[in-house]
Backbone as JSON Lines, residues from 0, in Angstrom:
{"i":0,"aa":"X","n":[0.86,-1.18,0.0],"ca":[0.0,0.0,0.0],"c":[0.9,1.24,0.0]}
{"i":1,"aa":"X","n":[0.58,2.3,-1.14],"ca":[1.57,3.42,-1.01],"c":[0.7,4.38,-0.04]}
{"i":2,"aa":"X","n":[1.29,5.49,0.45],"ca":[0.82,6.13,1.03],"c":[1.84,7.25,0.86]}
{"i":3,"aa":"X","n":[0.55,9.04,0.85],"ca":[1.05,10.21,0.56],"c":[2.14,9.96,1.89]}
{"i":4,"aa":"X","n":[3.0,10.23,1.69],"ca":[4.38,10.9,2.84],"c":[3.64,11.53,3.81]}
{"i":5,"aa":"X","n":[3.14,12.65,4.01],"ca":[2.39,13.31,4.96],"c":[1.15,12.06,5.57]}
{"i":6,"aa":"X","n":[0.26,11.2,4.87],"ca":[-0.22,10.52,5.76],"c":[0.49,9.2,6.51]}
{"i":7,"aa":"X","n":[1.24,9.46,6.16],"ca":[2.42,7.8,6.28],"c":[2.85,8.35,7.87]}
{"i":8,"aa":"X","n":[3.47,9.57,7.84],"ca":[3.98,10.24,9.26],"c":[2.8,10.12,10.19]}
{"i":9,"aa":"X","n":[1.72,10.93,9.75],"ca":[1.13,10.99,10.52],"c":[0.13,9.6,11.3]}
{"i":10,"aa":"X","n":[0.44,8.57,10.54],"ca":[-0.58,7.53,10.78],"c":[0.65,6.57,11.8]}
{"i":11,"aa":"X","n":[2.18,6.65,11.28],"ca":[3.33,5.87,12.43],"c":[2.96,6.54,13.55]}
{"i":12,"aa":"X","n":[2.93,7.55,13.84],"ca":[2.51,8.45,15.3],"c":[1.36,7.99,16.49]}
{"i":13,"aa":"X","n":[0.56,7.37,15.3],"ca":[-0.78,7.11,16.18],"c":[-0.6,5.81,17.41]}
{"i":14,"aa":"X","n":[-1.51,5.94,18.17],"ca":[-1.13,4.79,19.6],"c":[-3.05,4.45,19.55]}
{"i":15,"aa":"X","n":[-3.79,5.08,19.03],"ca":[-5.15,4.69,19.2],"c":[-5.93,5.15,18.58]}
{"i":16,"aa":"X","n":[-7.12,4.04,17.7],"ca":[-7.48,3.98,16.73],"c":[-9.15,4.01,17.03]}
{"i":17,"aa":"X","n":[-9.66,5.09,16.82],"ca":[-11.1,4.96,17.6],"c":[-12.52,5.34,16.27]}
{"i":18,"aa":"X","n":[-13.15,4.36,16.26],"ca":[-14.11,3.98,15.02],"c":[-15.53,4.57,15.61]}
{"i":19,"aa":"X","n":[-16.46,5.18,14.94],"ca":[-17.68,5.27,14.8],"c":[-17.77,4.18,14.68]}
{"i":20,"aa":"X","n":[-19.78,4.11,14.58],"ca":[-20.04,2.36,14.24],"c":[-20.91,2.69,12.87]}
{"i":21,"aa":"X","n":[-21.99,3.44,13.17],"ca":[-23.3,3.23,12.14],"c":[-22.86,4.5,10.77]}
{"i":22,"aa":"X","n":[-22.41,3.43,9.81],"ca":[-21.95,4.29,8.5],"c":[-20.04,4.09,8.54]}
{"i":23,"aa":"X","n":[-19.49,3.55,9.24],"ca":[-18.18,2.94,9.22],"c":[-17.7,1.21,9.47]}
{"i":24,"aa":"X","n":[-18.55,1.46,10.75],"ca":[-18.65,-0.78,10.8],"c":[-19.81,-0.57,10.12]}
{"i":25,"aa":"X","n":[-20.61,-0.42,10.11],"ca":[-22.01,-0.66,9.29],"c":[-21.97,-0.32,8.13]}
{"i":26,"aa":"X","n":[-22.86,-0.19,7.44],"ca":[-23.31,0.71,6.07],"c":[-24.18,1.58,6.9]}
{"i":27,"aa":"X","n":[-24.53,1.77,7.88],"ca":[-25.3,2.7,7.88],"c":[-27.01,2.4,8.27]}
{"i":28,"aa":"X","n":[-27.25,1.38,7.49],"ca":[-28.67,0.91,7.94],"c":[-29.42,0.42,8.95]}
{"i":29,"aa":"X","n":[-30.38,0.44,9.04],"ca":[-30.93,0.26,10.36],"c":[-32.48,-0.84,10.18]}
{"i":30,"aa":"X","n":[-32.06,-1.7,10.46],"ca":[-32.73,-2.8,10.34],"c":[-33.25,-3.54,11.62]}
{"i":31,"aa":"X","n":[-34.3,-3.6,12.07],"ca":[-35.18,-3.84,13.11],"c":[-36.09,-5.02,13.15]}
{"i":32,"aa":"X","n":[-35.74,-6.22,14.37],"ca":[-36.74,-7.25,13.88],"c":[-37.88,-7.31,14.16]}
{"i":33,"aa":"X","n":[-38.79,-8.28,13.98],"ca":[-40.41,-8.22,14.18],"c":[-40.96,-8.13,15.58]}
{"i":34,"aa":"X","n":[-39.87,-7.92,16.47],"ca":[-39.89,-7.78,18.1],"c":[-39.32,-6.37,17.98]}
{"i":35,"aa":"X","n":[-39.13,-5.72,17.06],"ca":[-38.51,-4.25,17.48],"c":[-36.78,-4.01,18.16]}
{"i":36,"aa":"X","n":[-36.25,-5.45,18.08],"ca":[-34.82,-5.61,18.21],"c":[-34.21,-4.78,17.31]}
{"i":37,"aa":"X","n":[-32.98,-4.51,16.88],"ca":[-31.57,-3.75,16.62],"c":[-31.58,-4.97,15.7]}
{"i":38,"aa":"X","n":[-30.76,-5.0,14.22],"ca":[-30.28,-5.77,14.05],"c":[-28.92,-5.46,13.52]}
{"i":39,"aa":"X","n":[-27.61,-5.34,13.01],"ca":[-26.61,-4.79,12.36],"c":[-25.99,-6.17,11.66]}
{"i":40,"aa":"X","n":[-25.01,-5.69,10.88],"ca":[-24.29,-6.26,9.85],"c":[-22.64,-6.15,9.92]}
{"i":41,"aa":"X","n":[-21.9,-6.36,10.62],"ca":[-20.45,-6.06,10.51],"c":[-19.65,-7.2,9.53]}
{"i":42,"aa":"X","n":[-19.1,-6.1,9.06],"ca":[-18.05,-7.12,8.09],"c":[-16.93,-7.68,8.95]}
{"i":43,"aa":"X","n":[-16.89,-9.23,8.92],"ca":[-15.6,-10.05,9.23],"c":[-13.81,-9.07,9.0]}
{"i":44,"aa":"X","n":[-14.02,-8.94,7.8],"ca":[-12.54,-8.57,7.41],"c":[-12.45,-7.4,8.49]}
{"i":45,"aa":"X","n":[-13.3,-6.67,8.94],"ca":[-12.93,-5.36,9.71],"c":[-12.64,-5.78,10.93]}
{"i":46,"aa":"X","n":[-13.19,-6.91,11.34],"ca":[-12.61,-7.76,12.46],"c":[-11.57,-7.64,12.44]}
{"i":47,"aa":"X","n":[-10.83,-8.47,11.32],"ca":[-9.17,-9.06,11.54],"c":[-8.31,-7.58,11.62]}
{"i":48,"aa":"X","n":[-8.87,-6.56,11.16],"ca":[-7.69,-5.44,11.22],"c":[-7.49,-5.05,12.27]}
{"i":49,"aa":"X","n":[-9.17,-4.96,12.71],"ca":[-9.22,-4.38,14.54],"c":[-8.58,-5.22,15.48]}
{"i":50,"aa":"X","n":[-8.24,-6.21,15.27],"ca":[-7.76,-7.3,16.01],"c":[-6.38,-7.33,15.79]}
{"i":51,"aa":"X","n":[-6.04,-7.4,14.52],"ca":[-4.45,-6.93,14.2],"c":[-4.1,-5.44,14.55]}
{"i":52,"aa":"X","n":[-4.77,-4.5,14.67],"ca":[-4.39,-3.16,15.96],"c":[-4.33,-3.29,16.54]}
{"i":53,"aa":"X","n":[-4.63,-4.46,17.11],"ca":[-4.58,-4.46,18.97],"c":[-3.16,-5.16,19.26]}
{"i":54,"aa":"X","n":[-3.14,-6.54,18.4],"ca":[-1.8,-7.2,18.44],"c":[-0.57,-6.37,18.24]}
{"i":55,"aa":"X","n":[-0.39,-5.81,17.58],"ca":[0.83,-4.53,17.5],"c":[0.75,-3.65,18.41]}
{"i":56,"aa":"X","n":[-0.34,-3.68,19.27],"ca":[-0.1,-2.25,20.45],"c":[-0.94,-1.02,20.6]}
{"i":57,"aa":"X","n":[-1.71,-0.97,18.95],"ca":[-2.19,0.38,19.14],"c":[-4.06,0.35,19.43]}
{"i":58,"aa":"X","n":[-3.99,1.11,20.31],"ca":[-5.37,0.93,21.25],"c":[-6.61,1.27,20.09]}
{"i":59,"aa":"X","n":[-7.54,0.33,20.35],"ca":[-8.69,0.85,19.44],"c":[-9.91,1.2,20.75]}
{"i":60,"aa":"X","n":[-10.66,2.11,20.26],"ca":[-11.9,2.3,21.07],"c":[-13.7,2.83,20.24]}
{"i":61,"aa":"X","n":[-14.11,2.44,20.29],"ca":[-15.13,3.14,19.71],"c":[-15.99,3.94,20.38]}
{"i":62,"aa":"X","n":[-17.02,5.0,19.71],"ca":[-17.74,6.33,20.49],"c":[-18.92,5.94,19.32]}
{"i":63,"aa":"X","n":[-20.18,5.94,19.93],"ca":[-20.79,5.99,19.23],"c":[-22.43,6.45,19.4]}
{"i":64,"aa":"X","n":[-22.53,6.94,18.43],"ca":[-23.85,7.92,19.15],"c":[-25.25,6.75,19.71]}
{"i":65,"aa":"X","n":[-25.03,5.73,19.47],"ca":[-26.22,4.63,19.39],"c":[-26.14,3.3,20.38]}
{"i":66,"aa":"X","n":[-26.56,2.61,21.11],"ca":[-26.09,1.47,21.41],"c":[-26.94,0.59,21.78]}
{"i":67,"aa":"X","n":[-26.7,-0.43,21.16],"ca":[-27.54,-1.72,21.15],"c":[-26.63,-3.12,20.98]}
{"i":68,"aa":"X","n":[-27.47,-4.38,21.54],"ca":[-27.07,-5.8,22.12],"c":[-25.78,-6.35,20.77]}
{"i":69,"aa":"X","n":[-26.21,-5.87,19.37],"ca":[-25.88,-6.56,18.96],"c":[-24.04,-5.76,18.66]}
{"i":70,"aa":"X","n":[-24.21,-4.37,19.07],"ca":[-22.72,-3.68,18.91],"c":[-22.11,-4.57,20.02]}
{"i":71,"aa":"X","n":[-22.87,-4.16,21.51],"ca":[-22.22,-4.62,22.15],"c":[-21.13,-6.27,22.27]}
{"i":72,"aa":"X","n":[-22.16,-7.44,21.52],"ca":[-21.34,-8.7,21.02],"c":[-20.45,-8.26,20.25]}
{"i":73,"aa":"X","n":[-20.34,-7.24,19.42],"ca":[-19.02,-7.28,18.34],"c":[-17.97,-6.71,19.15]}
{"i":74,"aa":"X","n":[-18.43,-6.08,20.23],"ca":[-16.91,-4.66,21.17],"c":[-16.57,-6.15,21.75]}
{"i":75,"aa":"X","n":[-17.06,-7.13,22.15],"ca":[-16.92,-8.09,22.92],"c":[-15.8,-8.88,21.92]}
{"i":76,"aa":"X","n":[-17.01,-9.61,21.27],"ca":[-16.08,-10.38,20.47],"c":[-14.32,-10.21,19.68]}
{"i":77,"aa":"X","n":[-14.65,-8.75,19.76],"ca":[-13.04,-8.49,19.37],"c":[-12.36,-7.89,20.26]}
{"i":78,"aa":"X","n":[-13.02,-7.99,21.41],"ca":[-12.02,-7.52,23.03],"c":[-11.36,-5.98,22.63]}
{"i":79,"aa":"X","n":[-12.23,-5.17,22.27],"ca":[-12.24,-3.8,22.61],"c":[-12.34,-3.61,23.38]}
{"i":80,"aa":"X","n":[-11.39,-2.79,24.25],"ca":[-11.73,-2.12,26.42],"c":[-11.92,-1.13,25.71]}
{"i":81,"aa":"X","n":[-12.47,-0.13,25.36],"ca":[-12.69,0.59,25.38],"c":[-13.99,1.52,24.44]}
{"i":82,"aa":"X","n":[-15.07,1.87,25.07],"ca":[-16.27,1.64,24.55],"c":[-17.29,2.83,24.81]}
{"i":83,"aa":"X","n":[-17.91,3.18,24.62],"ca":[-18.61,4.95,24.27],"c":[-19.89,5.03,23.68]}
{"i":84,"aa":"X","n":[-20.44,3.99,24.16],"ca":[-21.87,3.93,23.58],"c":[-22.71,5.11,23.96]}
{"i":85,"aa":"X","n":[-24.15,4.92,22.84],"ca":[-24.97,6.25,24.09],"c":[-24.44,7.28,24.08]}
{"i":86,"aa":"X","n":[-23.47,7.57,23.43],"ca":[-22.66,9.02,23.35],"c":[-23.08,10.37,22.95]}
{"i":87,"aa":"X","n":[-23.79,11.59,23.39],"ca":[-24.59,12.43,23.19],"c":[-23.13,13.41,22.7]}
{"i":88,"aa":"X","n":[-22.27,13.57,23.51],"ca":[-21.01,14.32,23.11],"c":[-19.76,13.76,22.82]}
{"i":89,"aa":"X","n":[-19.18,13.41,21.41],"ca":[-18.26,12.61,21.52],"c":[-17.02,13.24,21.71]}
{"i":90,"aa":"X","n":[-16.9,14.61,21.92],"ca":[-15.44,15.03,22.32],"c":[-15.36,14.95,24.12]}
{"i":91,"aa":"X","n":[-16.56,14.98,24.53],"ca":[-16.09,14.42,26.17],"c":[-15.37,13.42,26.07]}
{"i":92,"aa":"X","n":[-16.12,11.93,25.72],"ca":[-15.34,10.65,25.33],"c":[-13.83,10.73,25.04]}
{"i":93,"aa":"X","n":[-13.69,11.34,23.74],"ca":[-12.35,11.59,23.52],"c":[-11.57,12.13,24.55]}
{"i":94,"aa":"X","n":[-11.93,13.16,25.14],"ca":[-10.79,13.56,26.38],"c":[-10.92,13.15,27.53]}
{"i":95,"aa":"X","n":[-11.85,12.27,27.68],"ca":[-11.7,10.9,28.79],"c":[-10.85,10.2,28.47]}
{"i":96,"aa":"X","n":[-10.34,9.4,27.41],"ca":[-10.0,8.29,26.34],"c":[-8.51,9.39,26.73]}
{"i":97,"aa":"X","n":[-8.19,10.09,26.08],"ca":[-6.9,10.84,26.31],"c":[-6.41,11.0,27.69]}
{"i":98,"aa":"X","n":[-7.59,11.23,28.64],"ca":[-6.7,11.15,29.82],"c":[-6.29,9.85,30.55]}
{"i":99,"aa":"X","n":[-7.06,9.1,29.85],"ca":[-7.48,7.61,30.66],"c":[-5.72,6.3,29.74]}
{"i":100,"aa":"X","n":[-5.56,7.25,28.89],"ca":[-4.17,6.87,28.79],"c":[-3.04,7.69,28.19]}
{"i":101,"aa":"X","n":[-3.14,8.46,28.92],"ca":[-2.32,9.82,29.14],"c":[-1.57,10.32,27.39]}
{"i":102,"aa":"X","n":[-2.66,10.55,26.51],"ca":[-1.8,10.24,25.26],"c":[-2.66,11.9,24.54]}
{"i":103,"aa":"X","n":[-1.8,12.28,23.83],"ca":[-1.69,13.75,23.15],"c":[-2.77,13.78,21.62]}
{"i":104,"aa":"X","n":[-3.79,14.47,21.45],"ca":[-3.77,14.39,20.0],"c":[-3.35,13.82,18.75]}
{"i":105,"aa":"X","n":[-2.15,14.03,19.15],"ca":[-1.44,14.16,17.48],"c":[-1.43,12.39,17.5]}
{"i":106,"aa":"X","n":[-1.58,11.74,19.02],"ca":[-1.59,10.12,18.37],"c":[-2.68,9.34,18.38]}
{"i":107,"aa":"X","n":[-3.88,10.33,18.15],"ca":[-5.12,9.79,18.02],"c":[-5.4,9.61,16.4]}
{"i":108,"aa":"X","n":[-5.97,9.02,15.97],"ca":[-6.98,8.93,14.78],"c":[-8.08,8.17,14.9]}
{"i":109,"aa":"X","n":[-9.15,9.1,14.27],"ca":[-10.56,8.99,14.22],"c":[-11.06,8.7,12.73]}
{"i":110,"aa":"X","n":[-12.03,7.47,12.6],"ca":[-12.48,7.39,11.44],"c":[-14.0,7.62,11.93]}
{"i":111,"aa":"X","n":[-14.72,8.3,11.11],"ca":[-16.67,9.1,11.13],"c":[-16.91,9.19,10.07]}
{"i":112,"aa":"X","n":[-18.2,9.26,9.53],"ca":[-19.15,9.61,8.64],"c":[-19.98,10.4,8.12]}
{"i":113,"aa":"X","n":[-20.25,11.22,9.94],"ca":[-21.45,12.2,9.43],"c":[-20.88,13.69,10.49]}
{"i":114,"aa":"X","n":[-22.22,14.26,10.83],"ca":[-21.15,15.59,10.86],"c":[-20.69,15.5,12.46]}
{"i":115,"aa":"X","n":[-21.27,14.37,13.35],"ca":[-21.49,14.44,14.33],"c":[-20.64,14.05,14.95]}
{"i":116,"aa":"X","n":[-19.43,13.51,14.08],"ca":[-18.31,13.18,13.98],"c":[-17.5,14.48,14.33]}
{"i":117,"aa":"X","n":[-17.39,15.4,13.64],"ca":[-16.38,16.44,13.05],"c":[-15.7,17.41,14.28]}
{"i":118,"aa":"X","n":[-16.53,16.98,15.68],"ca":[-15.64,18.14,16.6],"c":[-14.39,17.52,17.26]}
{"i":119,"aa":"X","n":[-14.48,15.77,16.89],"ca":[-13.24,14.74,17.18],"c":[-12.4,15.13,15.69]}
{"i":120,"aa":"X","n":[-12.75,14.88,14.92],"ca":[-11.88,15.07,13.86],"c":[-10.86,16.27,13.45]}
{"i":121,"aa":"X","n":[-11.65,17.08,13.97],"ca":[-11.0,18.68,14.01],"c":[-10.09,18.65,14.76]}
{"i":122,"aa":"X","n":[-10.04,17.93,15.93],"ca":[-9.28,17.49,17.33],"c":[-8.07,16.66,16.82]}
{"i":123,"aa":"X","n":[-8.06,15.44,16.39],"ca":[-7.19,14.48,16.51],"c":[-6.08,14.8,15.61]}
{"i":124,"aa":"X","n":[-4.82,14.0,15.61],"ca":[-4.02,13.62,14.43],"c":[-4.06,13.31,13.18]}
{"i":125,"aa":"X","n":[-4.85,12.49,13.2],"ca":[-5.07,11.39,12.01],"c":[-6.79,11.66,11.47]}
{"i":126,"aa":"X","n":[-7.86,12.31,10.54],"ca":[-8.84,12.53,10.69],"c":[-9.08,11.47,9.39]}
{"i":127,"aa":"X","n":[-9.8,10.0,9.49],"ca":[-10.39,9.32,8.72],"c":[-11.98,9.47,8.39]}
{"i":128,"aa":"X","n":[-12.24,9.17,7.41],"ca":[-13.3,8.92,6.4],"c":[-13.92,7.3,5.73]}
{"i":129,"aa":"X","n":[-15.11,7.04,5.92],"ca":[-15.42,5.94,4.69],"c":[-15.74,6.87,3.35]}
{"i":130,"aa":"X","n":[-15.62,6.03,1.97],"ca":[-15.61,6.89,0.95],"c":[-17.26,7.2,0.95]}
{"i":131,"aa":"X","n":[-18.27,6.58,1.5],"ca":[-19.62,7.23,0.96],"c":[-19.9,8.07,2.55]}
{"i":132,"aa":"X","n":[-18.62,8.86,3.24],"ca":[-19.56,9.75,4.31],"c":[-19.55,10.88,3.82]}
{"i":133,"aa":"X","n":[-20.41,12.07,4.39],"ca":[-20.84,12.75,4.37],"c":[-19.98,13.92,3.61]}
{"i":134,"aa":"X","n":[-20.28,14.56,2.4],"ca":[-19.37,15.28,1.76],"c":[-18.57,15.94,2.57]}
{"i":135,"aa":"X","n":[-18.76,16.65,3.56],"ca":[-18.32,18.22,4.45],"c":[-17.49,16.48,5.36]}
{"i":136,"aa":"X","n":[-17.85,15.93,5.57],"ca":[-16.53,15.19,7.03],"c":[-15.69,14.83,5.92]}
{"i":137,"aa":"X","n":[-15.44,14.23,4.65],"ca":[-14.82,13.74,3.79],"c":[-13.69,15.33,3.46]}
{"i":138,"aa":"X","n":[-14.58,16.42,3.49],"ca":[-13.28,17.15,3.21],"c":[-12.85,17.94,4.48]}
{"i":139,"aa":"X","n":[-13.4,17.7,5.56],"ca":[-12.7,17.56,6.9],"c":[-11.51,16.64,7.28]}
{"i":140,"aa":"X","n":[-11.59,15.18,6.29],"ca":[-10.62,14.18,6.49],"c":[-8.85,14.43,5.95]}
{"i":141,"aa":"X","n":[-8.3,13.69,6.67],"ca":[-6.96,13.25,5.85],"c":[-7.05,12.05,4.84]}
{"i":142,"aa":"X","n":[-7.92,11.33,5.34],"ca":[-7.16,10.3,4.59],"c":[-8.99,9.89,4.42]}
{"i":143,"aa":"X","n":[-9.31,9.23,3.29],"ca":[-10.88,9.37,2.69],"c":[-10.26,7.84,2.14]}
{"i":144,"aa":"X","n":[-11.26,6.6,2.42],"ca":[-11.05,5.07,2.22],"c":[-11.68,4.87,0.93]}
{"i":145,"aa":"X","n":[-11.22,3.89,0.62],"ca":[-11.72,3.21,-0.73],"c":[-12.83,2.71,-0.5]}
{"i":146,"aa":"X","n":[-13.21,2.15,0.74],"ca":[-14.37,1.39,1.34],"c":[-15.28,2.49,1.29]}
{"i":147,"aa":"X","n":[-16.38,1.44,1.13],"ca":[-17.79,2.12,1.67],"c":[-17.82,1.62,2.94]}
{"i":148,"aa":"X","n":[-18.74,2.47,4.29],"ca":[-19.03,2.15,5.11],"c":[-19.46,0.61,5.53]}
{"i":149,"aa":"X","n":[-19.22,-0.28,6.33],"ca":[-19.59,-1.46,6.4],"c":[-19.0,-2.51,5.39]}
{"i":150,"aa":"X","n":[-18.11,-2.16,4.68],"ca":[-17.61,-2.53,3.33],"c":[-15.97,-3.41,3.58]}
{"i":151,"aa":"X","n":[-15.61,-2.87,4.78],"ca":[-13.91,-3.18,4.98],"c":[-13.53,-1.66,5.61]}
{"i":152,"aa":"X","n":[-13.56,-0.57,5.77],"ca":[-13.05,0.81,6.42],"c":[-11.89,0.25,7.38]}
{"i":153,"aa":"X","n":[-12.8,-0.3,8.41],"ca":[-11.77,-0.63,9.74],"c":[-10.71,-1.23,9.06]}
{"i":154,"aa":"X","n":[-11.05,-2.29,8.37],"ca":[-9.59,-2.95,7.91],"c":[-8.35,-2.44,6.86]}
{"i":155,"aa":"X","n":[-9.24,-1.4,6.1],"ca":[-8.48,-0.4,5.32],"c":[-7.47,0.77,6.54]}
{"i":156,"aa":"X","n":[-8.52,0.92,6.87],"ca":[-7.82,1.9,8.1],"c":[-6.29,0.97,8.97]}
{"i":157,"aa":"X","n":[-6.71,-0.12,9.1],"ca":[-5.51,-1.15,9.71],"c":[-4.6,-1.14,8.66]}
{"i":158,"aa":"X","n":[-4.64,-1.43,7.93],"ca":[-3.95,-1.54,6.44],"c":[-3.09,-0.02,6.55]}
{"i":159,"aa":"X","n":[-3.73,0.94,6.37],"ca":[-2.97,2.43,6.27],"c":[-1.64,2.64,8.02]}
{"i":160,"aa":"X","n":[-2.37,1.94,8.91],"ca":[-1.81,2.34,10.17],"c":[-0.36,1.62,10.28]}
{"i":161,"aa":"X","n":[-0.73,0.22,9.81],"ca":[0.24,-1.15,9.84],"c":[0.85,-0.64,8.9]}
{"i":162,"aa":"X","n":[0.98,-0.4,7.73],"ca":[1.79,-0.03,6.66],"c":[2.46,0.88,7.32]}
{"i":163,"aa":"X","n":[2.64,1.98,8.17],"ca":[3.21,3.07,8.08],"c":[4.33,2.69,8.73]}
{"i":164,"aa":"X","n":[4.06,1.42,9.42],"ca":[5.41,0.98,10.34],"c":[6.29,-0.51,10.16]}
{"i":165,"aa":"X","n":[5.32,-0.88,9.19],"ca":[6.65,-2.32,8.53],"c":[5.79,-2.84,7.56]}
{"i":166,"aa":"X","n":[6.39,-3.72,6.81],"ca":[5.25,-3.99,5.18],"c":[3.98,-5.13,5.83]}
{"i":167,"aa":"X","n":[3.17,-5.05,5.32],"ca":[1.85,-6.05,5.86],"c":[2.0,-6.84,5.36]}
{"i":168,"aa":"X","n":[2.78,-7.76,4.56],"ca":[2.77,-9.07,4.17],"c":[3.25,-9.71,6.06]}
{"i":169,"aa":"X","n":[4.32,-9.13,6.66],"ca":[5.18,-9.84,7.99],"c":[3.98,-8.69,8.65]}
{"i":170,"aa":"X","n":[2.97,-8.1,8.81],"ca":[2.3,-8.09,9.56],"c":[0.76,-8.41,9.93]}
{"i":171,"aa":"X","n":[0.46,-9.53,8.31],"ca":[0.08,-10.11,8.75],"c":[0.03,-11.41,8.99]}
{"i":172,"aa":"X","n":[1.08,-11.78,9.61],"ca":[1.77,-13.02,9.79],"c":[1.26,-13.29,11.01]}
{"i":173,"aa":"X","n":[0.84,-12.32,11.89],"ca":[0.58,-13.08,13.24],"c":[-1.19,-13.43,12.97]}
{"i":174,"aa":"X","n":[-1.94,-12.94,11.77],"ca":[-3.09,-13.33,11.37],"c":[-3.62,-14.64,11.31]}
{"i":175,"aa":"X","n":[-2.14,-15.59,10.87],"ca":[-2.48,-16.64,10.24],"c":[-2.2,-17.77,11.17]}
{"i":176,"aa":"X","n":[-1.52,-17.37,12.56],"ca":[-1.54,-18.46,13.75],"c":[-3.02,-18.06,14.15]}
{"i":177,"aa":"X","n":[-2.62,-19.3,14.8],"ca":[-4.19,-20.19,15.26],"c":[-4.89,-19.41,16.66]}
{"i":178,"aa":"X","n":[-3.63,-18.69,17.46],"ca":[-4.06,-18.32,18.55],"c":[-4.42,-16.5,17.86]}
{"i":179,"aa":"X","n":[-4.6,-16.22,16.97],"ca":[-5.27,-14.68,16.48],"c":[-6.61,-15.04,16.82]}
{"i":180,"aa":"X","n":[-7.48,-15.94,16.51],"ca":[-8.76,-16.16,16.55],"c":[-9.09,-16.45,17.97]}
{"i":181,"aa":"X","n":[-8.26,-16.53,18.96],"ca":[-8.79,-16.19,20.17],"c":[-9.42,-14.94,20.9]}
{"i":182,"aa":"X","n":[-10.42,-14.85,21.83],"ca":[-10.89,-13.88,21.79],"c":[-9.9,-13.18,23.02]}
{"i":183,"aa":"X","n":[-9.77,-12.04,23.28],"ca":[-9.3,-11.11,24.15],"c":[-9.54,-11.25,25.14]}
């Protein structure tokens, strides 16, 4: 994966990697069952990246304006500590998240979608995008994904972070032992 020089710096810097959900793990949709349950859709592959961020060190967390049973199994299943549901203000979160591991801006990056996103993005280091969010956060972003929301983002986003610090063929080598698929 090449990457502009300016996002290459800025993405080696980062220590924590913190995702929206609905329109970045998701597409966005909102699908409800015949009991009025939540239902969502996460893509697998965004698994393995979030999971390969964690194995290298760099903290993932998500903030998200919404929360329901079935996010909560996915923060689980991929042993995210760190979690922001229900979130009415997401720059409180963020400077909880900053103090709660004593870490500066410039080594945050945020991937969002919509505008509700944009007072973290304005904030952080690293300001990510899926390619179908919201025109105005897209040209708020640094770095704007090939993915559509729910599509692969997270794992694109892993892809841009991991690249900046050794080639991803040897990183994702620890993908392919048996103990990656353990849970956290």
């Amino acid at each position: 994966m090449m990457l502009p020089n300016q996002i290459k710096e800025k993405a080696r810097n980062i220590s924590l990697m913190i995702f929206d959900v609905d329109g970045v793990l998701t597409d966005g949709t909102l699908v409800y069952g015949a009991n009025g349950e939540e239902l969502k859709h996460f893509n697998v592959k965004d698994g393995v990246g979030i999971k390969l961020l964690q194995t290298y060190g760099i903290h993932v967390a998500i903030i998200s304006a919404k929360e329901s049973a079935p996010l909560r199994k996915r923060i689980t299943d991929l042993g995210i500590k760190h979690a922001y549901l229900a979130c009415k203000d997401k720059l409180v979160a963020l400077n909880e998240l900053k103090s709660k591991l004593g870490l500066e801006d410039e080594h945050i990056a945020y991937c969002g979608d919509d505008v509700i996103d944009l007072k973290v993005m304005k904030q952080i280091g690293l300001a990510m995008a899926p390619n179908d969010a919201y025109e105005m956060v897209k040209k708020h972003s640094d770095y704007v994904t090939h993915a559509m929301g729910g599509k692969g983002v997270a794992r694109e986003v892993a892809d841009v972070l991991l690249s900046s610090r050794m080639d991803l063929e040897r990183a994702y080598i620890k993908a392919m032992l048996p103990e990656f698929e353990d849970k956290k």
